[in-house]
N, C-alpha and C positions, 0 to 999 in steps of 0.2 A: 168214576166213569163220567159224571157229566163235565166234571173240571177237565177230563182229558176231552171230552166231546166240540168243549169252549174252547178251548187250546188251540185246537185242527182246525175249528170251526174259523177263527181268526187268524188263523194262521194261511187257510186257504184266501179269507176276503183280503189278505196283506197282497197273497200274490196276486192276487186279480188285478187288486187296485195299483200294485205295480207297475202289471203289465198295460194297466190301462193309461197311468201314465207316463209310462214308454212310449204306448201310441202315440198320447197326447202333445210328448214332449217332441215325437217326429214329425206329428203333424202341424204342431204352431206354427216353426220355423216356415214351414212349406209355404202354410196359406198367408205369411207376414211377408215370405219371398213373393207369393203370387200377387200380393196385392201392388209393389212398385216393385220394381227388377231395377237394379242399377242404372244399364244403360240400354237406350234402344236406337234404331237406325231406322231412319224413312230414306229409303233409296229412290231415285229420279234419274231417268235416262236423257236428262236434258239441264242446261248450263246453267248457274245461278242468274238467278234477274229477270228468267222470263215466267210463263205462266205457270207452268206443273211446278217449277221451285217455290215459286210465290201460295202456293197449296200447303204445300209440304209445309213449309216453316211453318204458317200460318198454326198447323194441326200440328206441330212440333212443340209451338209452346202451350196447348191448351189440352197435352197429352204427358206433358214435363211436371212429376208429382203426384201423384195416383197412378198411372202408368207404370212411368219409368221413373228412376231420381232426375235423369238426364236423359233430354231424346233429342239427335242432333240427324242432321240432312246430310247424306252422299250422295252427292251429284256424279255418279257416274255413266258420262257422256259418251256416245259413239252409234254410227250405225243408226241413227235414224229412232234413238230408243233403244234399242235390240239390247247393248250388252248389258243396261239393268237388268234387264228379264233373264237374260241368260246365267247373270251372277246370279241370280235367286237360287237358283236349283240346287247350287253344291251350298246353302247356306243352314244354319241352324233352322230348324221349325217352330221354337221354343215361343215367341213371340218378342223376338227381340231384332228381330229383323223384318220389317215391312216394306214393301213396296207400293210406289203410287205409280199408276200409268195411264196413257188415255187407252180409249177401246183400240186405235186406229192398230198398234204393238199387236195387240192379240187377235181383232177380230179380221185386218185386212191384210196387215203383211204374211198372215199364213197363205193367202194365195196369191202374194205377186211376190214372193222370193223362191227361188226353187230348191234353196239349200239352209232353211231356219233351220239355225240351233238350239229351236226348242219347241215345244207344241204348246200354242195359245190357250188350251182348253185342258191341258192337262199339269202344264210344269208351274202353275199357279193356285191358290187357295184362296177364293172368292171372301172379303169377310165385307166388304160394304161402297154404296158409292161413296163418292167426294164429290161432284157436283158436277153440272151438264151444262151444257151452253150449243147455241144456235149459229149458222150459218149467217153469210151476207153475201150479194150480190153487187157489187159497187163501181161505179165510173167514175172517173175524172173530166178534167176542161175539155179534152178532146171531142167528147161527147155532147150533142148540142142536148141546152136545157129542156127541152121539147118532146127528150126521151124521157119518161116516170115512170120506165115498168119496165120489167125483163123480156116482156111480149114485143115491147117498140124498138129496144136494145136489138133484139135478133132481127128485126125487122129491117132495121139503120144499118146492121151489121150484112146483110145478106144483099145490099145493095153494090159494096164494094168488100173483096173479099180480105182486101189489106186489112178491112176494120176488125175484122173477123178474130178476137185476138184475146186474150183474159192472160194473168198470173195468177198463181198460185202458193204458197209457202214449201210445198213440196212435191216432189212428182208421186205417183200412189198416195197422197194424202186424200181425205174426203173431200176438200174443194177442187184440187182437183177433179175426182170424179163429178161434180157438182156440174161445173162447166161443160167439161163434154157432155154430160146429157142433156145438158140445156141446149146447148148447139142442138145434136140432134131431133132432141123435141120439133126443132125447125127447120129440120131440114141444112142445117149452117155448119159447115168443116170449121169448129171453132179450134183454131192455134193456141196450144198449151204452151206456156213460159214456166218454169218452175224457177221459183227462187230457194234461197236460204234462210226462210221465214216470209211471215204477212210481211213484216214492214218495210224492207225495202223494193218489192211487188208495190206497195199503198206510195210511196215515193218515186216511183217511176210513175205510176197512173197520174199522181200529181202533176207531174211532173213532162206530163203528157206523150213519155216514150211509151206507153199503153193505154189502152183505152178501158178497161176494166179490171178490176181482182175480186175471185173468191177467196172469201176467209172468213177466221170467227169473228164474229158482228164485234165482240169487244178489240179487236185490232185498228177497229176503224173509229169508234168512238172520240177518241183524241183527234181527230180529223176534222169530221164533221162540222166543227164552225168555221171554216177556214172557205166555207162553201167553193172550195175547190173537190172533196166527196163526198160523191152522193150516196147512201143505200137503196136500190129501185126494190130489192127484196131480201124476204127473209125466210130461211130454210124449214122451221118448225112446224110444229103442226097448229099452233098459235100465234099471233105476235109476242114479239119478245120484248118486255119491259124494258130493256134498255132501246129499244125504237119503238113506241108507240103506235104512230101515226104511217110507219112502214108496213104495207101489206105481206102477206108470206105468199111466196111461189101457189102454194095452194088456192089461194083469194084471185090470184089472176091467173089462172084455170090450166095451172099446172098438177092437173092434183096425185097424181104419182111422186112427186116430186119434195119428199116429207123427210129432212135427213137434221140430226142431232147428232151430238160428239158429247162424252162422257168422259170423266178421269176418276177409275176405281182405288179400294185400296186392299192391297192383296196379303197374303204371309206364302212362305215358301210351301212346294208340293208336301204331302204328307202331313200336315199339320193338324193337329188332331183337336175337338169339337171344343175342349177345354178352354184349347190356346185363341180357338177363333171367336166362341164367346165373349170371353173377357178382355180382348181389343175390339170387339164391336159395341160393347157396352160403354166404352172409353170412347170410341167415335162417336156413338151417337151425342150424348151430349157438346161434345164439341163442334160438332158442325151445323148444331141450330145454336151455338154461343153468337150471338150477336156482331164480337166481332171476327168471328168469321166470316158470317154472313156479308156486312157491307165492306170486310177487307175483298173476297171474291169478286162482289160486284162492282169492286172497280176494275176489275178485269174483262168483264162480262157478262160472269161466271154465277150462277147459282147454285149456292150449296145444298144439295141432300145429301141426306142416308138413303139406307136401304137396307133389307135381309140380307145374311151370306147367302140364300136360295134364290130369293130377289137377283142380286147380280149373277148369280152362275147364270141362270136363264137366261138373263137382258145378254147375257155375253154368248150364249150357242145362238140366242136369237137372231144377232149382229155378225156374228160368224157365220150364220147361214146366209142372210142376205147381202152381207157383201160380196162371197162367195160367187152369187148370183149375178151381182154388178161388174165384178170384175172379169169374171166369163162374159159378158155381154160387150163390154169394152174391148178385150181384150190383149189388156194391159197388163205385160210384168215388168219388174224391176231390170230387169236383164236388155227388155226393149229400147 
């Protein structure tokens, strides 16, 4: 009896221990798979060379290896942004497909297009910033030296109405809106010009077919010694380390007048707490890596992180107040 007791007895621990390492054997695989995935994609709704690309890559090799074996950038272009966002949706949620985008995609064209293919707040999965960067207000030669400030700018500008006049890198972008409210702060019907980016707006201003462009402070950096332009200010709600000595709209008693631009990085709808953990775990380190940090800032651009909850919020935040800006404008894309 006890020999058959021993028997059973070992014979039931065999299949336990079997079963345990069935588990076991299913579950190595998994978590060896989770730990780098072959391949991943950082997707970009904007052209190699300029700034969101210059992100991406950046976070592509310092995500190449723990990540993914391999994580390479599609740039798929069109629409202002739009068809990255759009390809998200029908894409894997796995975490092998990520997206980078500024706020402007989610938080403002939901209300100046009247037919988005996709909803800003819901066809995305928040997992972390990428980094923020500040406005600029800036003139060229046309503009006498005499002007230092956005206050004297609208001043000079309200005296003849031709002066009356800014670029922009795009129409419904945030400098745009930028502009008009500054006009009207003063009462000034300030003439919107949209271009096809800051820099050739930054090239006419030179160039003295305009008399000012709004855009991100780092577009104009490479300018600045040429003491053909100027920055008279700057959008934040502090000065921006890349202009020290430049006051922000706020400082010269603009004080409404507080606007930042952000580029998140997202995974497709549905992605579940797993997936978004363990690429937020992989960004974070990589976007305080060093050279992140000063490859960014030669853009502008300061790197953070943040919570997946952190951005969901910053983005209904921004979604609501542009909402509000653009009803006040009353600006659509269709205009």
């Amino acid at each position: 009896m006890k020999r058959r007791n021993f028997i059973r007895t070992v014979a039931g621990s065999g299949a336990g221990l079997l079963g345990l390492g069935a588990g076991l054997g299913i579950a190595m695989p998994a978590s060896a798979q989770g730990s780098s995935m072959d391949l991943a994609r950082i997707i970009t709704g904007f052209a190699a060379g300029g700034t969101s690309d210059a992100v991406c890559r950046r976070l592509a090799v310092r995500l190449t290896g723990d990540y993914a074996k391999s994580v390479v950038v599609e740039n798929r272009t069109g629409a202002g942004g739009q068809i990255a966002i759009q390809a998200l949706k029908g894409l894997a949620a796995d975490g092998s497909w990520i997206l980078q985008t500024p706020m402007s995609m989610l938080g403002i064209y939901p209300h100046i297009y009247k037919q988005l293919r996709y909803d800003g707040l819901k066809d995305v999965t928040p997992v972390s910033l990428a980094c923020t960067f500040d406005f600029g207000f800036a003139v060229g030669p046309s503009v006498p030296d005499s002007v230092k400030t956005v206050p004297q700018f609208l001043a000079w500008a309200k005296q003849d109405q031709t002066r009356a006049a800014f670029g922009s890198p795009a129409a419904g972008s945030v400098p745009h809106f930028i502009g008009v409210l500054l006009g009207r702060s003063a009462n000034v019907d300030m003439r919107h010009i949209a271009y096809r980016g800051t820099q050739p707006a930054i090239l006419d201003m030179i160039g003295g077919q305009i008399p000012a462009v709004s855009g991100p402070v780092g577009d104009f950096l490479p300018h600045l010694a040429t003491g053909k332009c100027r920055i008279l200010a700057t959008s934040g709600s502090t000065r921006t380390k890349f202009t020290p000595t430049v006051a922000t709209l706020r400082e010269q008693g603009l004080k409404d007048m507080v606007f930042s631009e952000w580029f998140g990085i997202f995974l497709p709808p549905g992605a579940e707490a797993a997936v978004v953990t363990r690429l937020h775990a992989a960004l974070k380190p990589a976007l305080a890596s060093q050279d992140v940090v000063s490859g960014l800032a030669g853009f502008g651009l300061e790197a953070a992180s943040s919570t997946p909850a952190e951005l969901a919020s910053r983005l209904r935040e921004d979604h609501e107040r542009w909402g509000q800006v653009v009803r006040t404008i009353g600006f659509t894309a269709d205009s």
